[in-house]
N, C-alpha and C positions, 0 to 999 in steps of 0.2 A: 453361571452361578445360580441365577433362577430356577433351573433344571433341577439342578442337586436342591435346589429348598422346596421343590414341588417332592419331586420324589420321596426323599427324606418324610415329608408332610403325609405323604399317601401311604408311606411305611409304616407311620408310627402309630396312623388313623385304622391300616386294617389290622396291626397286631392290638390296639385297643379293642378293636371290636370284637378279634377271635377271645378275646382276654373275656368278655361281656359274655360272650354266647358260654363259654366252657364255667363261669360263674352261675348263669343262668342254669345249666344242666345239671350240677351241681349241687345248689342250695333248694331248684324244686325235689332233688333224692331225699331232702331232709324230711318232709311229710310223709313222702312217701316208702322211707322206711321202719317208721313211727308206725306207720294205720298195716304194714304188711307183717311187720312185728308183731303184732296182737293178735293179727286176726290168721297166724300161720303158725307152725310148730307144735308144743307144748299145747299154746290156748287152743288153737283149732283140736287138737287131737281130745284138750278137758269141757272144749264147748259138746263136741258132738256126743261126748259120755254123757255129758247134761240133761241131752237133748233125747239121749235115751238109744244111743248107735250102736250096732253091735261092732265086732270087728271087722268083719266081710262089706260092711256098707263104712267102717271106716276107711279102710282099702281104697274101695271106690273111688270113696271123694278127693282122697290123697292122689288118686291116680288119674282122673278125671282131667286135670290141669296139665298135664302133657298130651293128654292121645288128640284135645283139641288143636293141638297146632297141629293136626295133617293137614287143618283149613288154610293158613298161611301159601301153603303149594295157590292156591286160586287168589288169593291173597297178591303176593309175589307176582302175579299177573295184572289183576285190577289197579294195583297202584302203578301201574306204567301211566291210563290214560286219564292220574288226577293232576288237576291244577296248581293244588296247593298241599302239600302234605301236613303242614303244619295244623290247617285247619280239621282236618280228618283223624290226625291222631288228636288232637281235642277231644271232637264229635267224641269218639271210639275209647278215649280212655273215661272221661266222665261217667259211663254208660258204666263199664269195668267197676269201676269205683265205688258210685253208688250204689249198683247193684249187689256188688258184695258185699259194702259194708249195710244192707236191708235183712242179711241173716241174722244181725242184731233183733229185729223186728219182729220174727219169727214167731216166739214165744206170746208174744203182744195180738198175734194178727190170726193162730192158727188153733185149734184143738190140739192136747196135748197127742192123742195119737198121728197126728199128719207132721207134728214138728222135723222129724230127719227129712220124708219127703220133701217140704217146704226149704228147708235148708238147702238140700242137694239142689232143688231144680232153682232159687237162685244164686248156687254157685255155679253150675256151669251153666248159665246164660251169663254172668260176670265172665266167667274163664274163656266164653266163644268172642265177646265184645273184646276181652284183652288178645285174642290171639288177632285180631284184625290188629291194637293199636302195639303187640309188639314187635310188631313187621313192620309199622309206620317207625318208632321209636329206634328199630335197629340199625333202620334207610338213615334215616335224620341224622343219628350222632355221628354214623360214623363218616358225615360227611361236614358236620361242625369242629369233629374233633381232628384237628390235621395229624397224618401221618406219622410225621417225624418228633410230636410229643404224644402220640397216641398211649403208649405203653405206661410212660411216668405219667401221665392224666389220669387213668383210669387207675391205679396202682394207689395216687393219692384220693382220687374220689370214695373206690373201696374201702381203703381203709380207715376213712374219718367216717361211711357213712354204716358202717360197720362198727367204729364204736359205738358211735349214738346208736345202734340195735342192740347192742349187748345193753348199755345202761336201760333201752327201753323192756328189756327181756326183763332185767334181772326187777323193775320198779314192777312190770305185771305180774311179776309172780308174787313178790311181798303183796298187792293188792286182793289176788285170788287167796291167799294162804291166810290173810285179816280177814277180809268179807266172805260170809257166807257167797256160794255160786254166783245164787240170780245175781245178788247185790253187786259182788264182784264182778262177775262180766256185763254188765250194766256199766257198772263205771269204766271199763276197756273201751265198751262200745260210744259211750258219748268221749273218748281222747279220738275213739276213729272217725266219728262224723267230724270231729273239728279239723283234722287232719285230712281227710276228701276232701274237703272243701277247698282249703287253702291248696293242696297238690292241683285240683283242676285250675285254681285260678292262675297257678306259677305255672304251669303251660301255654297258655296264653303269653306269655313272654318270650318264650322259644322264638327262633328267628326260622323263616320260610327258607330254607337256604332252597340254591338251584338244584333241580334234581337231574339228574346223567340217568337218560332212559336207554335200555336194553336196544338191543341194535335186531333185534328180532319185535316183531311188532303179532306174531300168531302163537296162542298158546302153546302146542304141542314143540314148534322146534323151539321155544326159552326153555321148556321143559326139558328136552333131553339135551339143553347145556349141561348141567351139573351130571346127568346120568352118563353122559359120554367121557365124562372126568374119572378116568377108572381111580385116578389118586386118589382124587375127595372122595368117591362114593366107596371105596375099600374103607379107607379112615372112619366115615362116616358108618359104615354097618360097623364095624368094627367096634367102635366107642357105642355103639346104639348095644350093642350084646354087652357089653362092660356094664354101661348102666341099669339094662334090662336086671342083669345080678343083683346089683346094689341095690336098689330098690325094691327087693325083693324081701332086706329084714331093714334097710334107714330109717324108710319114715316112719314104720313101727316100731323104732325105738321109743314114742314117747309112749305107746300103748303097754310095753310091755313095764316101763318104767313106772306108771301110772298104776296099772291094772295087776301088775303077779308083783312085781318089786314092792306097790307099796309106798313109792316116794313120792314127798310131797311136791306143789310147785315150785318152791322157793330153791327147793337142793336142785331140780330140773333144772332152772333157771341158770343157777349157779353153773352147771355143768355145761349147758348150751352159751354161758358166758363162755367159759375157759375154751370152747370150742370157738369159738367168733376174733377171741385176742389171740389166738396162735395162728386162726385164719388170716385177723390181718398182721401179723407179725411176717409171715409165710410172702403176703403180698409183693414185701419189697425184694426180698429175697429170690421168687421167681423173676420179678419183674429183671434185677441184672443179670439175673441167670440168661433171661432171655433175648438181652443184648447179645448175646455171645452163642445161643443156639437158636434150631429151628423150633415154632412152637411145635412140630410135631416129636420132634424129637422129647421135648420138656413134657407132651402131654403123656409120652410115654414113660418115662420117672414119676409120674405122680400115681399113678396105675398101683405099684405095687405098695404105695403108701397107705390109700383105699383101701388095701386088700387086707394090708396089715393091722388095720384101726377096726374091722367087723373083726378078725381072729382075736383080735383083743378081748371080745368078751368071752373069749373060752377061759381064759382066768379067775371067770369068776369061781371056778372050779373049788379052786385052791387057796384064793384070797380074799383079803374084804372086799366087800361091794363096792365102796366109792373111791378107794384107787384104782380099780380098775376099770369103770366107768369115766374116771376123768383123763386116764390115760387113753382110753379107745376114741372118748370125745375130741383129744387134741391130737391124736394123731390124725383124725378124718380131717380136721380145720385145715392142719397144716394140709393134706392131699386134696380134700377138696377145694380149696382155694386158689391151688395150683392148678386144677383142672380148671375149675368156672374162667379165669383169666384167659389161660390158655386156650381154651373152649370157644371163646368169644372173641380173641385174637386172632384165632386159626380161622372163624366165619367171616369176618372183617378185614383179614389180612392177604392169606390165602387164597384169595378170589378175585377173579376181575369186577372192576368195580359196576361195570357198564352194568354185569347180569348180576351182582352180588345181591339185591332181595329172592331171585329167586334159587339162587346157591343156599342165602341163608335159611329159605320156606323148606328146601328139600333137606338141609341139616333136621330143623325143629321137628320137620314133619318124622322122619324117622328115627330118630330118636326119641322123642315123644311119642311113639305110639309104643315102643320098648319099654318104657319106661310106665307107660300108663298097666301093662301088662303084670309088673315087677310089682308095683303094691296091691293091687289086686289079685293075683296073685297069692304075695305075702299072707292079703288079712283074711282070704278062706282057706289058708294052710293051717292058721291060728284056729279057726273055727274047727279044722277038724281033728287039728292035734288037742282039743280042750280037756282030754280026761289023759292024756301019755301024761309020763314024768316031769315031775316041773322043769326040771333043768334043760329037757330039749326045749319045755317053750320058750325059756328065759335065755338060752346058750343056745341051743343043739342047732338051730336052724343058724346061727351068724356063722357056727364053724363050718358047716354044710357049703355057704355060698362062699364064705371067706377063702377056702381053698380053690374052691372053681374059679373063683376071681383070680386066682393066684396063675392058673394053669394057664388060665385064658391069658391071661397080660406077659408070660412067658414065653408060650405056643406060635400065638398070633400077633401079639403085639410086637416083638422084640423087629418081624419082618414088615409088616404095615406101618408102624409109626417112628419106630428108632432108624431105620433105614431109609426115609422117605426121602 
């Protein structure tokens, strides 16, 4: 009888605890999608017009935040011989943090001619600090978050902390759209230092959990774990060309919106709202989908959802402007929602856990460098199409990739991912 009341006790003690740690991962998302809110999307695309950016050097920066995780690959190595991970994704995100949120500062610290330089070089020394702490941060959760609630965890994390970024989008933009610029992003930027703050301090809470190190102890063979996986690394090129597409007119949708369209921040907002609640509407709906199939199979359904949300603004052809916009915005929410899950399911899932940071380093790293190609890309296509018809710069380029994206997730996908 003793037995059963220890055991019972030691049950109830470690489903408390995992209850603490998955609260704790949880409520630190609240800042931190507060200060990534503001300082990403829409804002970042009307800070660097502010700041006097062309499109080619918006490109850039947009693009910039992917091709840094190839660093992860070495990354995915060094944290084999750390002690404590908890403490290093601290170190590494605080750095991340503040540094990003010091482009606030810019204006303050710099001549008006050096301000985009100034920008640029501290965002990507933020974007090389975060690519260190999001290889700490991917090791850690997926080893706080068990298994067997893995999918309804994340599914309900998503999408509360997904609302709270819609209400945060939609409060920034009514701010930008009242106050004059400076004034306006001024006031974004003193909600973002308040929010770094409290985000590093709810880190510090995270628990050290035990780390499972790779059964390879020399760079080169953990390295050619994941490259001998012809499954993952086919998938993995695969979705890394998918993205390289997409990327190529997304993140300059708010430039285009901004700068030929015309619209203000408050209708953006609105739009990347209705974009965020179909995203997390989409959440629950992959998430039993994917009770039932493989995530590769499910990453391959959302392919053509993607593809269909950029063809969307061929409409604008023939129709008003903001049905057709808000139809392109929510069909991407619902497909890319269904990827990101899926995406991060398949890195976490699909993997043996022993070598899973450096499975995950060679995902980020290649597809991150596709994708840093894709907006750059995009923003000196924009610079050279500046004097053709407007309708190619506002349309002609989503229909261009929209259908390539079509062909490609047809062609190739239907054998790589549906068939996996």
């Amino acid at each position: 009888m003793r037995d059963i009341f220890k055991l019972k006790f030691y049950t109830r003690r470690k489903t408390s605890l995992q209850r603490r740690n998955l609260a704790i991962a949880t409520w630190e998302g609240v800042p931190a999608v507060i200060f990534q809110t503001l300082l990403g999307g829409q804002f970042l695309t009307g800070y660097l017009l502010y700041l006097g950016a062309t499109s080619g050097q918006l490109g850039f920066v947009l693009a910039i935040t992917t091709f840094v995780n190839i660093a992860q690959i070495a990354v995915a190595f060094l944290i084999q011989r750390l002690t404590s991970r908890k403490w290093a994704l601290v170190l590494f995100v605080a750095l991340h943090r503040i540094l990003w949120a010091s482009t606030g500062l810019v204006p303050f610290l710099f001549p008006q001619p050096y301000w985009v330089s100034a920008f640029i070089g501290f965002y990507v020394a933020a974007f090389l600090f975060n690519t260190i702490g999001a290889m700490l941060w991917n090791s850690l959760i997926s080893d706080i978050v068990p298994a067997r609630v893995r999918g309804r965890y994340f599914g309900i994390r998503n999408t509360f902390l997904n609302a709270l970024g819609t209400l945060t989008m939609f409060i920034g933009g009514m701010i930008l759209d009242r106050f004059p610029e400076s004034q306006g992003f001024l006031y974004l930027y003193i909600i973002v230092w308040v929010c770094v703050i409290a985000n590093i301090i709810m880190f510090m809470f995270y628990p050290d959990v035990t780390f499972e190190r790779s059964v390879e102890s020399k760079f080169l063979p953990m390295l050619r774990k994941p490259l001998r996986d012809s499954s993952f690394i086919k998938a993995t090129l695969f979705l890394a060309s998918f993205l390289f597409l997409q990327n190529l007119v997304v993140p300059l949708y708010s430039y285009v919106m901004l700068e030929l369209l015309k619209i203000n921040y408050q209708t953006i907002s609105l739009l990347n709202v209705s974009q965020t609640l179909t995203m997390m509407g989409s959440f629950y709906i992959w998430g039993n989908l994917n009770a039932r199939y493989s995530n590769r199979r499910l990453l391959f359904w959302t392919l053509p959802i993607i593809a269909a949300s950029i063809l969307t603004w061929g409409m604008l052809s023939i129709s008003r402007e903001l049905p057709v916009l808000f139809a392109a915005h929510m069909l991407f929410g619902i497909g890319v929602g269904g990827f990101n899950q899926l995406a991060f399911n398949f890195m976490i899932g699909d993997t043996p856990k022993s070598e899973r940071p450096m499975y995950m380093a060679m995902y980020s790293a290649i597809t991150g460098v596709a994708a840093f190609f894709g907006p750059l890309l995009g923003g000196k296509v924009y610079e050279w199409i500046v004097d053709w018809p407007k309708w190619i710069q506002v349309f002609g380029m989503q229909l261009a990739v929209g259908t390539a994206m079509i062909v490609l997730a047809l062609v190739l996908g239907r054998r790589i991912l549906r068939d996996a």
